[in-house]
N, CA, C and O atoms as CSV, one atom per row, in Angstrom:
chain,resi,resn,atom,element,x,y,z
A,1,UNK,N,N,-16.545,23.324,-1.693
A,1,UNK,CA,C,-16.207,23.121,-3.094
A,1,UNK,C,C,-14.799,22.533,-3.157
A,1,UNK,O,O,-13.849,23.234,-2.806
A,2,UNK,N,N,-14.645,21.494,-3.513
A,2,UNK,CA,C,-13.275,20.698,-3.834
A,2,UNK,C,C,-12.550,21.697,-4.851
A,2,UNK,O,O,-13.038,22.350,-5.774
A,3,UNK,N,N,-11.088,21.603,-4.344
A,3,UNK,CA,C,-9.919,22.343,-5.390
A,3,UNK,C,C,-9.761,21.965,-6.583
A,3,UNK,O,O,-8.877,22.459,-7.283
A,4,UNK,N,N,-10.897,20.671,-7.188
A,4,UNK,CA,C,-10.461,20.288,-8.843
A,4,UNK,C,C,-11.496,21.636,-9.437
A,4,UNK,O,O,-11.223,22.303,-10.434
A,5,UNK,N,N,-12.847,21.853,-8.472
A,5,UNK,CA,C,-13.544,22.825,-8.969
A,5,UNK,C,C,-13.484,24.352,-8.824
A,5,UNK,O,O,-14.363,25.207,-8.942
A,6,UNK,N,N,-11.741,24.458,-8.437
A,6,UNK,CA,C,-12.077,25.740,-8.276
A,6,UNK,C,C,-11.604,26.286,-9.330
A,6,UNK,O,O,-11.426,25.406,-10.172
A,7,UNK,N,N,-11.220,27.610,-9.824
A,7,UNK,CA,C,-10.358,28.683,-10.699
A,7,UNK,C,C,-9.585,29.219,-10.921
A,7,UNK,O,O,-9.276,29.840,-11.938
A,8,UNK,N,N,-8.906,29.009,-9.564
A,8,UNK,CA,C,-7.506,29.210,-8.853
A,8,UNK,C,C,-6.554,27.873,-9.262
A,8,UNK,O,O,-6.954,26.712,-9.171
A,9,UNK,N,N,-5.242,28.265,-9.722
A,9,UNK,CA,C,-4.409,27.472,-9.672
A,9,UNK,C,C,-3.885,26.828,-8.427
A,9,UNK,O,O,-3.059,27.570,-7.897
A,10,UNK,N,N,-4.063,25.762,-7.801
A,10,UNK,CA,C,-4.052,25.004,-6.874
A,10,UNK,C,C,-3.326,23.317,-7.185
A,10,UNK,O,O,-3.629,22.707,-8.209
A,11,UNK,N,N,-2.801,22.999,-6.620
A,11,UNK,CA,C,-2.763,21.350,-6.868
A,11,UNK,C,C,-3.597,20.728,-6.762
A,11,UNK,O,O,-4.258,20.882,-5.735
A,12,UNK,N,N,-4.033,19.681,-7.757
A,12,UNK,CA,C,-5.051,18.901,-7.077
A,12,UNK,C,C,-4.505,17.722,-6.786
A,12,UNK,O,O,-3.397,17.329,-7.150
A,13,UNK,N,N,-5.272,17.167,-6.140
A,13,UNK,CA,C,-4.920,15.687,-5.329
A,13,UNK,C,C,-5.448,14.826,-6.092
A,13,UNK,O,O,-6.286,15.199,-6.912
A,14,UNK,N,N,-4.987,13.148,-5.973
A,14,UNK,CA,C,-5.847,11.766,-5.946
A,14,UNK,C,C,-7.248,12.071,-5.393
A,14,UNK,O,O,-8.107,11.266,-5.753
A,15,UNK,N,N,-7.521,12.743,-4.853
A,15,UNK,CA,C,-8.638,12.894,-3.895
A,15,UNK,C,C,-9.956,13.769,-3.730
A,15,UNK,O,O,-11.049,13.758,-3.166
A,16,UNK,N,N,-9.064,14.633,-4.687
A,16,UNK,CA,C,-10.165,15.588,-5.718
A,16,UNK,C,C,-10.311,14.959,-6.973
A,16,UNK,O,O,-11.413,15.041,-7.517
A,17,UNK,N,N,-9.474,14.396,-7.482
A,17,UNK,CA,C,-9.959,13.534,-8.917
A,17,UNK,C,C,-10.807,12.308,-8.598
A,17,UNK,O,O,-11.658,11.840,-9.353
A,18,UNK,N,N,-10.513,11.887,-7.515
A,18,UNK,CA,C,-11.674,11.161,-6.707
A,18,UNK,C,C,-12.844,11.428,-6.626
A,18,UNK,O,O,-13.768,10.787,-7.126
A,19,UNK,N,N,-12.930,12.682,-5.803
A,19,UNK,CA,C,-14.560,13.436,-5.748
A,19,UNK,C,C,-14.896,13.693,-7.222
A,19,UNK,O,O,-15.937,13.177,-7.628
A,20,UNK,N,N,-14.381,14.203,-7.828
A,20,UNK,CA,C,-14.880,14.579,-9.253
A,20,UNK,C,C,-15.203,13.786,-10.114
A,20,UNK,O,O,-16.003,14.210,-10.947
A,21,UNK,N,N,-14.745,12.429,-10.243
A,21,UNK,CA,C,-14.681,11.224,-11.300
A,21,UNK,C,C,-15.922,10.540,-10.553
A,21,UNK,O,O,-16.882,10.146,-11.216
A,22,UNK,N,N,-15.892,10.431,-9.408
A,22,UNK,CA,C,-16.864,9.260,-8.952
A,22,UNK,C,C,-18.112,10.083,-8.911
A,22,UNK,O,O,-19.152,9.456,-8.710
A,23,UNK,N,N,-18.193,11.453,-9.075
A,23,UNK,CA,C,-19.540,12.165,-8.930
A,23,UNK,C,C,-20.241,12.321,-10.515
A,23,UNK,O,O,-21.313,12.897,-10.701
A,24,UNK,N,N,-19.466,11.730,-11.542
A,24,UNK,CA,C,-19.661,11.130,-13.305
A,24,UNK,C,C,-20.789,9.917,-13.262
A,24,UNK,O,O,-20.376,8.887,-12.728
A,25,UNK,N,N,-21.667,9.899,-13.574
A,25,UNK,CA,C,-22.682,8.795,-14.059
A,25,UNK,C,C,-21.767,7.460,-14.282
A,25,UNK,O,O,-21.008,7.320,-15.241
A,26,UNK,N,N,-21.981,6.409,-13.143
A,26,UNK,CA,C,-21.305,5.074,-13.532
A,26,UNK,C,C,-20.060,5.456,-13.452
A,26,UNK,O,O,-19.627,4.556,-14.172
A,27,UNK,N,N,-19.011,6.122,-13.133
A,27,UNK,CA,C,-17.859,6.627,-12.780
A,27,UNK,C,C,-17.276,5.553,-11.665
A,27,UNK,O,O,-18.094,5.282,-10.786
A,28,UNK,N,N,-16.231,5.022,-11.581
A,28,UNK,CA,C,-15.806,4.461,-10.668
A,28,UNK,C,C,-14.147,3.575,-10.396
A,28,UNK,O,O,-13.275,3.184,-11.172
A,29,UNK,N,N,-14.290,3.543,-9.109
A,29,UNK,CA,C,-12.360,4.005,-8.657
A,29,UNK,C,C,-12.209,2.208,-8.545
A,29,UNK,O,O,-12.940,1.445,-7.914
A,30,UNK,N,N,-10.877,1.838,-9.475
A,30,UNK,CA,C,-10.233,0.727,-9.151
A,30,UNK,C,C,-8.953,1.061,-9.094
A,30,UNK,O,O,-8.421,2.165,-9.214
A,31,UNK,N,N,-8.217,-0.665,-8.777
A,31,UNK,CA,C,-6.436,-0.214,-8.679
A,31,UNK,C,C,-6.596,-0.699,-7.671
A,31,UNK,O,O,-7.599,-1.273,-7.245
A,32,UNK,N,N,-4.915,-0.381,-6.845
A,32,UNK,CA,C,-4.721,-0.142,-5.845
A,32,UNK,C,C,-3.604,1.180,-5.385
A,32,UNK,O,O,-2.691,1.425,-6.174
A,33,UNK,N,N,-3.661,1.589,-4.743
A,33,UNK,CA,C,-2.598,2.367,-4.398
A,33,UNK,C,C,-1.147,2.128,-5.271
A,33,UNK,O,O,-0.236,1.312,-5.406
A,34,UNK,N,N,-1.721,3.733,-5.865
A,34,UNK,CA,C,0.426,3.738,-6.482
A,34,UNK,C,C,-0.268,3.713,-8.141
A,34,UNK,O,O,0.407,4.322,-8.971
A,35,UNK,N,N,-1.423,3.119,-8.593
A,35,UNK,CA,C,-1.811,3.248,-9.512
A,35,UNK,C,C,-3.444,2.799,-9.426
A,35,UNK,O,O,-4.022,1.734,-9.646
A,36,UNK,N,N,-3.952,4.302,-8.947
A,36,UNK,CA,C,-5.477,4.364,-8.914
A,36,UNK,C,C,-5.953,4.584,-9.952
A,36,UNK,O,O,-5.164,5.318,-10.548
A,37,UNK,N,N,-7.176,4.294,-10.814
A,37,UNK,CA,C,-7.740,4.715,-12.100
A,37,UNK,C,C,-9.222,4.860,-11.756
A,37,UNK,O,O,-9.728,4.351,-10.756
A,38,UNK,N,N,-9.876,5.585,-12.653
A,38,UNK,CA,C,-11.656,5.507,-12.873
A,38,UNK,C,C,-11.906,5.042,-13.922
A,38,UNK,O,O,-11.205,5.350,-14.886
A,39,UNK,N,N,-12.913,4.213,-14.053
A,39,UNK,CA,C,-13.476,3.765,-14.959
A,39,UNK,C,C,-15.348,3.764,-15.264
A,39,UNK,O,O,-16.205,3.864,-14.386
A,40,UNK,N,N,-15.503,3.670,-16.235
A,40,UNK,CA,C,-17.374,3.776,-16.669
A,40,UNK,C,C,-17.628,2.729,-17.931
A,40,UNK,O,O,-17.483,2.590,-19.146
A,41,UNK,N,N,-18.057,2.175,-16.872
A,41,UNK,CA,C,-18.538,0.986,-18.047
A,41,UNK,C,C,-17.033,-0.245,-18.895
A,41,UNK,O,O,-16.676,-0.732,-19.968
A,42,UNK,N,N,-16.692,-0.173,-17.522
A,42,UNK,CA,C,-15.433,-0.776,-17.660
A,42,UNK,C,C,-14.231,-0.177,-18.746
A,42,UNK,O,O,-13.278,-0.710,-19.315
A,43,UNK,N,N,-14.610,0.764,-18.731
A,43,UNK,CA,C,-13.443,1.492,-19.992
A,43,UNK,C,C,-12.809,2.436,-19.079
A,43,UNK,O,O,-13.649,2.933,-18.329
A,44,UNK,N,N,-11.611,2.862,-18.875
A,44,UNK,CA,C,-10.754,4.012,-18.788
A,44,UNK,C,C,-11.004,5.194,-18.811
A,44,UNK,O,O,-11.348,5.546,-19.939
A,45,UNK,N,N,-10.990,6.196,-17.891
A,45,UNK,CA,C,-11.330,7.331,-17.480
A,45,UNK,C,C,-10.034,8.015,-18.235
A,45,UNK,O,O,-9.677,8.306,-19.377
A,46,UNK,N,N,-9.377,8.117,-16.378
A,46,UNK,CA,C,-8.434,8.268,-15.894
A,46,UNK,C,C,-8.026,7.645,-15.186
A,46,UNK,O,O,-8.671,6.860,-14.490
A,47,UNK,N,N,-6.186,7.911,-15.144
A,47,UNK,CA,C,-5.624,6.852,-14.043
A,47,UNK,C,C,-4.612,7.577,-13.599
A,47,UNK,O,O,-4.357,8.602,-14.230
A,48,UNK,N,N,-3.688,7.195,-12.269
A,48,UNK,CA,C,-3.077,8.015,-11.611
A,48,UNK,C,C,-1.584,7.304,-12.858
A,48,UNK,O,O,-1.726,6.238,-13.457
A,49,UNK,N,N,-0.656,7.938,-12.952
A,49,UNK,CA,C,0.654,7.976,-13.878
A,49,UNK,C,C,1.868,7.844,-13.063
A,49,UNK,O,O,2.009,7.215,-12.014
A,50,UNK,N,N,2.810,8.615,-13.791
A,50,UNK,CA,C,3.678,8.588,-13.034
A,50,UNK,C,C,4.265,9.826,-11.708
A,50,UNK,O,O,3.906,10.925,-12.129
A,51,UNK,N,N,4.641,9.921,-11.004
A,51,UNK,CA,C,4.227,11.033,-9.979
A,51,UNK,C,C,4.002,12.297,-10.272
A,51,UNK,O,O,4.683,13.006,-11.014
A,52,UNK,N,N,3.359,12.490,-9.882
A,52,UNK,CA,C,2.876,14.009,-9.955
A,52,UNK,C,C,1.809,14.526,-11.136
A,52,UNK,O,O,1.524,15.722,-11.200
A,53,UNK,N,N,1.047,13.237,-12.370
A,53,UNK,CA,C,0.729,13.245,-13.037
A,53,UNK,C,C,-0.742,12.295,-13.233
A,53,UNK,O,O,-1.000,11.479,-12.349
A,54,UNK,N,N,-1.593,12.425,-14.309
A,54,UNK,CA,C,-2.328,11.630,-14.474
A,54,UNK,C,C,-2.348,11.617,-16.217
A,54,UNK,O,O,-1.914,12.276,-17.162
A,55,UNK,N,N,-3.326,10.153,-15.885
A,55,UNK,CA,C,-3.156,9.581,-17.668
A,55,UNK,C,C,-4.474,9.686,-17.760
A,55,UNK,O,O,-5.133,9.015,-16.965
A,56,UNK,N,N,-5.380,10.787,-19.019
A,56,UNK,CA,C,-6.511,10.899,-19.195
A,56,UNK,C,C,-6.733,10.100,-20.632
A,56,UNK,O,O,-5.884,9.954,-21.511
A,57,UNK,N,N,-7.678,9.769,-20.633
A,57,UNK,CA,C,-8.435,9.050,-21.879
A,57,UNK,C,C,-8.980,10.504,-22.895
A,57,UNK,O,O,-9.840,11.209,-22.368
A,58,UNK,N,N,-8.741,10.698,-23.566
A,58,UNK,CA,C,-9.373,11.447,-24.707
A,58,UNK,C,C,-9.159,11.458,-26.018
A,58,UNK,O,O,-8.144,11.001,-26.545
A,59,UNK,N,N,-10.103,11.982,-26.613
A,59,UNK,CA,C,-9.848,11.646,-28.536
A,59,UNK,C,C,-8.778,12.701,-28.944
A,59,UNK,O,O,-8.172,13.572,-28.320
A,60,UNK,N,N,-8.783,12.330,-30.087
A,60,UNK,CA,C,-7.051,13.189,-30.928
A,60,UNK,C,C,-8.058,14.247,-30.687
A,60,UNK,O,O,-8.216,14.463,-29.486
A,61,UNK,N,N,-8.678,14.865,-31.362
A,61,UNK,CA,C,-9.248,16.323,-31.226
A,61,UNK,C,C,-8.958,17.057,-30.058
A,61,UNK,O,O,-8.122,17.933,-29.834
A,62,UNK,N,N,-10.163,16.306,-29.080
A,62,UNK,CA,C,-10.057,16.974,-27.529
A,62,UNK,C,C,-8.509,16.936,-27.357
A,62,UNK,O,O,-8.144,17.835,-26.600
A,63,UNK,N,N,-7.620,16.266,-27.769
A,63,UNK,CA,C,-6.466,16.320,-27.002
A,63,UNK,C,C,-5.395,17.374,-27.528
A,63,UNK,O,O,-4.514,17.690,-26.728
A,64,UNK,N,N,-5.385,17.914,-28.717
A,64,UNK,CA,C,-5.124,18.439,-29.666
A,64,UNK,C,C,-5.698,20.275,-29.191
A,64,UNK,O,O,-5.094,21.308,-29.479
A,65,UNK,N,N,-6.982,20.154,-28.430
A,65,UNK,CA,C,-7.070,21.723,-28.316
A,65,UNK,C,C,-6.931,21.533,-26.548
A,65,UNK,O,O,-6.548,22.563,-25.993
A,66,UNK,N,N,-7.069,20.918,-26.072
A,66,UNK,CA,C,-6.376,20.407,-24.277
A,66,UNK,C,C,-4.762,21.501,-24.564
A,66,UNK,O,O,-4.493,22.636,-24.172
A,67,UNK,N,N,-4.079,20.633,-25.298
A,67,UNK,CA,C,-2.755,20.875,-25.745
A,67,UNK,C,C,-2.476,22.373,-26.262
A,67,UNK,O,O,-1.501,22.944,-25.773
A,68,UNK,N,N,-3.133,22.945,-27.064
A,68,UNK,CA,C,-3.356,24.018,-27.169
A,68,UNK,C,C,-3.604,24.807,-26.274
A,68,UNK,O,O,-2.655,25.555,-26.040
A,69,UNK,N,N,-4.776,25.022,-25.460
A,69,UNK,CA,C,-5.304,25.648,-24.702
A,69,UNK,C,C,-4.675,26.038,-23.267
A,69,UNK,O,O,-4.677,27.116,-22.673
A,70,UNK,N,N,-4.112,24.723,-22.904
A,70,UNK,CA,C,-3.216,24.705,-21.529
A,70,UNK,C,C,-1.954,23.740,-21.782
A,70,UNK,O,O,-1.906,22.548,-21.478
A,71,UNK,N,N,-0.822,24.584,-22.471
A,71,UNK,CA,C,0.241,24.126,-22.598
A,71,UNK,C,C,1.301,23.773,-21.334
A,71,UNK,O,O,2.315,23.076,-21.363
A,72,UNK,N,N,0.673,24.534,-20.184
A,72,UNK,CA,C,1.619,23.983,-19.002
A,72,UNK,C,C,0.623,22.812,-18.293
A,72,UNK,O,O,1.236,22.142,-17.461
A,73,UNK,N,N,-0.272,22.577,-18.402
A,73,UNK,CA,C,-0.868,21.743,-17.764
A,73,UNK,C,C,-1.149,20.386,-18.648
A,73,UNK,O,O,-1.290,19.384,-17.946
A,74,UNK,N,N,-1.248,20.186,-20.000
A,74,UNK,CA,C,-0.909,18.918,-20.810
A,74,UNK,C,C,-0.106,18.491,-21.230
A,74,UNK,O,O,0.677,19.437,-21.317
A,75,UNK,N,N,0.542,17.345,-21.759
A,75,UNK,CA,C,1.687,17.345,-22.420
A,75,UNK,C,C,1.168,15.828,-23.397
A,75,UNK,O,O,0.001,15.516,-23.157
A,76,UNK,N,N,1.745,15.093,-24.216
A,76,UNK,CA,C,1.544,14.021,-25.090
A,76,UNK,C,C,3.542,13.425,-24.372
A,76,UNK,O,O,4.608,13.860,-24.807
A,77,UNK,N,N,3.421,12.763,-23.657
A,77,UNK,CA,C,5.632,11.470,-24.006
A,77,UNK,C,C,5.373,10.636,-25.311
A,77,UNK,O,O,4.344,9.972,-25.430
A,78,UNK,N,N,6.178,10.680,-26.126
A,78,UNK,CA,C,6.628,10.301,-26.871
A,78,UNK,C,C,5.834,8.791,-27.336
A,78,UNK,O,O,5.969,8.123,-28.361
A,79,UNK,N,N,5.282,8.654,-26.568
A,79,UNK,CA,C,5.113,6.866,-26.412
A,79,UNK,C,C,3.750,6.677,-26.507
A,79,UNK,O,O,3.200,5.610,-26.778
A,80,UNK,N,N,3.131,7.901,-26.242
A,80,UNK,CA,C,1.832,8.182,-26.132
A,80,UNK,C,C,0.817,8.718,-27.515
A,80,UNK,O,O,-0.389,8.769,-27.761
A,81,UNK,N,N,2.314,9.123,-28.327
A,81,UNK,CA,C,1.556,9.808,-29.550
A,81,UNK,C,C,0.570,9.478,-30.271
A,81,UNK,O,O,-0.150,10.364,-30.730
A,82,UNK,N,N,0.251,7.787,-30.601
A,82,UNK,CA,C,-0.681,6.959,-31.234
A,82,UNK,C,C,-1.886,6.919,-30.469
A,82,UNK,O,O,-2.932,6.443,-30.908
A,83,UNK,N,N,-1.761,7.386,-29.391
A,83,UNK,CA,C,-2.959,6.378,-28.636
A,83,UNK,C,C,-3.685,7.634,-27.944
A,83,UNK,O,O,-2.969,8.541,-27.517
A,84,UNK,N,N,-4.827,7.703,-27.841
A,84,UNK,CA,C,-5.463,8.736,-27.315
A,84,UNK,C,C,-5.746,8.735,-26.112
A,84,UNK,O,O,-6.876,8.436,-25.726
A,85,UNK,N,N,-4.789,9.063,-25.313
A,85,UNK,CA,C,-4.477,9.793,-24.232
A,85,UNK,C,C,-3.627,10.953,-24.143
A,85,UNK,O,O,-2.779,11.054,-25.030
A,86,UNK,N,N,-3.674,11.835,-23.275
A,86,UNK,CA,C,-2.958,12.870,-22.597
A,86,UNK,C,C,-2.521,13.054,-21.502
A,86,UNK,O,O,-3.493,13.051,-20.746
A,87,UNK,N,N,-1.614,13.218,-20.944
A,87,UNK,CA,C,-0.905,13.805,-19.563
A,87,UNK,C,C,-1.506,14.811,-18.911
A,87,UNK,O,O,-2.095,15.602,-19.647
A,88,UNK,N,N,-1.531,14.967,-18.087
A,88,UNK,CA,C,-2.322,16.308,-16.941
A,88,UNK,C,C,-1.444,16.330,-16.050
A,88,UNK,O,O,-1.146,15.261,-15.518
A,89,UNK,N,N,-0.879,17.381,-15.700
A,89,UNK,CA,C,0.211,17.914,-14.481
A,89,UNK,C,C,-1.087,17.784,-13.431
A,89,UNK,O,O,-2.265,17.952,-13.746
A,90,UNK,N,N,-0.515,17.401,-11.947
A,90,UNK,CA,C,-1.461,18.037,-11.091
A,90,UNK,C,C,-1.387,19.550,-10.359
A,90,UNK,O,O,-2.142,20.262,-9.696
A,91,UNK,N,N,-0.455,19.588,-10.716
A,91,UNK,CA,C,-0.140,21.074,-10.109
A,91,UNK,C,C,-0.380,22.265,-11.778
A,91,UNK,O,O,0.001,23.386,-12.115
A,92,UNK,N,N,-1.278,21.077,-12.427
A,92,UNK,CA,C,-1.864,22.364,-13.664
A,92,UNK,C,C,-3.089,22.733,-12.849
A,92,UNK,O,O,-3.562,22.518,-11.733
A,93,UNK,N,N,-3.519,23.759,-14.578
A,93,UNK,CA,C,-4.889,24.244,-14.044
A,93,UNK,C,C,-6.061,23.174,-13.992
A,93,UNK,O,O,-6.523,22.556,-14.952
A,94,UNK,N,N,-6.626,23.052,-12.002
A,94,UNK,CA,C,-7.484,22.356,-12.070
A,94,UNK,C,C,-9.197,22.185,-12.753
A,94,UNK,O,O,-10.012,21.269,-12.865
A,95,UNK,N,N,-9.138,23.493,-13.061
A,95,UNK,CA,C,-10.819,23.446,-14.449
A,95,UNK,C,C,-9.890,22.893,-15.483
A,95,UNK,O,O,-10.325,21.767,-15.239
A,96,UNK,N,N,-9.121,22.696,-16.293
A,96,UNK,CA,C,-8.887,22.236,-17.741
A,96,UNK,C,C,-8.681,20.470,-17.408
A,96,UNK,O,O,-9.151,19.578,-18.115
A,97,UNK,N,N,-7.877,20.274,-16.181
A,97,UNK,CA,C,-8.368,18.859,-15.664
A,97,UNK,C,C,-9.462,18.120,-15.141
A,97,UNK,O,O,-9.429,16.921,-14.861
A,98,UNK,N,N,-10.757,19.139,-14.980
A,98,UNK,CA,C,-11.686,18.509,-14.540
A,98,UNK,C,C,-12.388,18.344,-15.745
A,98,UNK,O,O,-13.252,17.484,-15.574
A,99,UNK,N,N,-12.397,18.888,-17.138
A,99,UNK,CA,C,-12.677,19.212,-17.867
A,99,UNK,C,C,-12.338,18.064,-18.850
A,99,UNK,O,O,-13.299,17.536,-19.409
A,100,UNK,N,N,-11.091,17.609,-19.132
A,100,UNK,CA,C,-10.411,16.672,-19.678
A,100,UNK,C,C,-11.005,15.409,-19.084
A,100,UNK,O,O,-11.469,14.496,-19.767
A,101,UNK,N,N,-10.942,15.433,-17.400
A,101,UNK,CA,C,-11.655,14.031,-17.113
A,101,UNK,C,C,-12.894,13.810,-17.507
A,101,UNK,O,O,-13.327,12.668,-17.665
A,102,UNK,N,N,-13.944,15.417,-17.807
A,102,UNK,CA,C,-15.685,14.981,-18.394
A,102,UNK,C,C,-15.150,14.494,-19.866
A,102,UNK,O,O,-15.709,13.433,-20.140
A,103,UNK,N,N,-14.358,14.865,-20.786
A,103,UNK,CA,C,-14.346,15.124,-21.927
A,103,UNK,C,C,-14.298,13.197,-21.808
A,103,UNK,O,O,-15.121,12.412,-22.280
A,104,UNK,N,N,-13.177,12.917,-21.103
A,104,UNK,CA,C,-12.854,11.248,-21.236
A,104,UNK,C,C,-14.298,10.426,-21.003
A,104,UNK,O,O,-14.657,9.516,-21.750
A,105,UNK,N,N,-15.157,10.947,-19.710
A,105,UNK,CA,C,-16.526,10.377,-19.191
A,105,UNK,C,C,-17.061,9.897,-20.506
A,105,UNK,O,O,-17.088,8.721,-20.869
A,106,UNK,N,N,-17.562,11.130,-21.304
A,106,UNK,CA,C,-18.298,10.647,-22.544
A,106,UNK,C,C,-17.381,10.354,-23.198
A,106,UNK,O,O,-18.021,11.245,-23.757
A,107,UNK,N,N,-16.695,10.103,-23.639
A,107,UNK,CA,C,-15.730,9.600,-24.499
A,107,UNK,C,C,-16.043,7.861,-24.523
A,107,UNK,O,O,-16.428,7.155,-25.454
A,108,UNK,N,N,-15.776,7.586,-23.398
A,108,UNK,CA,C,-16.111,5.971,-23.015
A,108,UNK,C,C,-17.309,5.604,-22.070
A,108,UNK,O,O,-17.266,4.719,-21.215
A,109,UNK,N,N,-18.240,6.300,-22.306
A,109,UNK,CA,C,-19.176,5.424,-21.472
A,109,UNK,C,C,-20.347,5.076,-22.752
A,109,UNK,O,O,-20.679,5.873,-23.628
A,110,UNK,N,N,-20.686,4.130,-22.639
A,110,UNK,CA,C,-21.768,3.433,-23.613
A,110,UNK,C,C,-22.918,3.539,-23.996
A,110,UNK,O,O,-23.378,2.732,-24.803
């Protein structure tokens, strides 16, 4: 069982968001190193951010109780407020990030 699926607070890696995103219906890894992303149906998953972080795709709602729910593990920068995405620590909790990446799956796939 990969550490994005476990229950335990753990870090997760590029590499568990890997296993987890690409195991999504039509899910799939572009980029290159330094800024990896998934995409479905050519739309935006997730993408790797700035270190230690990822940039998830989700609606104001989902992002709004994300934010709520796991205040050390989401955050909104300033820059981000308009646009529906959210921040994910990787060293948050990995169920509310695996969770955020399904929420993005349907969010954008067609």
């Amino acid at each position: 069982m990969s550490r994005l699926r476990a229950r335990y607070r753990a870090r997760v890696t590029l590499d568990d968001v890997d296993e987890y995103a690409t195991s999504l219906a039509g899910c799939k890894r572009k980029g290159h190193p330094g800024r990896v992303a998934w995409y479905v149906d050519d739309r935006l998953v997730v993408r790797q951010d700035e270190p230690g972080t990822l940039l998830v795709r989700v609606g104001f709602e989902d992002r709004e109780r994300l934010l709520a729910d796991h205040p050390d593990t989401f955050g909104v920068p300033p820059r981000w407020e308009s646009h529906m995405k959210v921040q994910a620590e990787l060293d948050g909790d990995a169920e509310a990030i695996r969770t955020a990446i399904r929420l993005a799956w349907v969010m954008q796939k067609r």
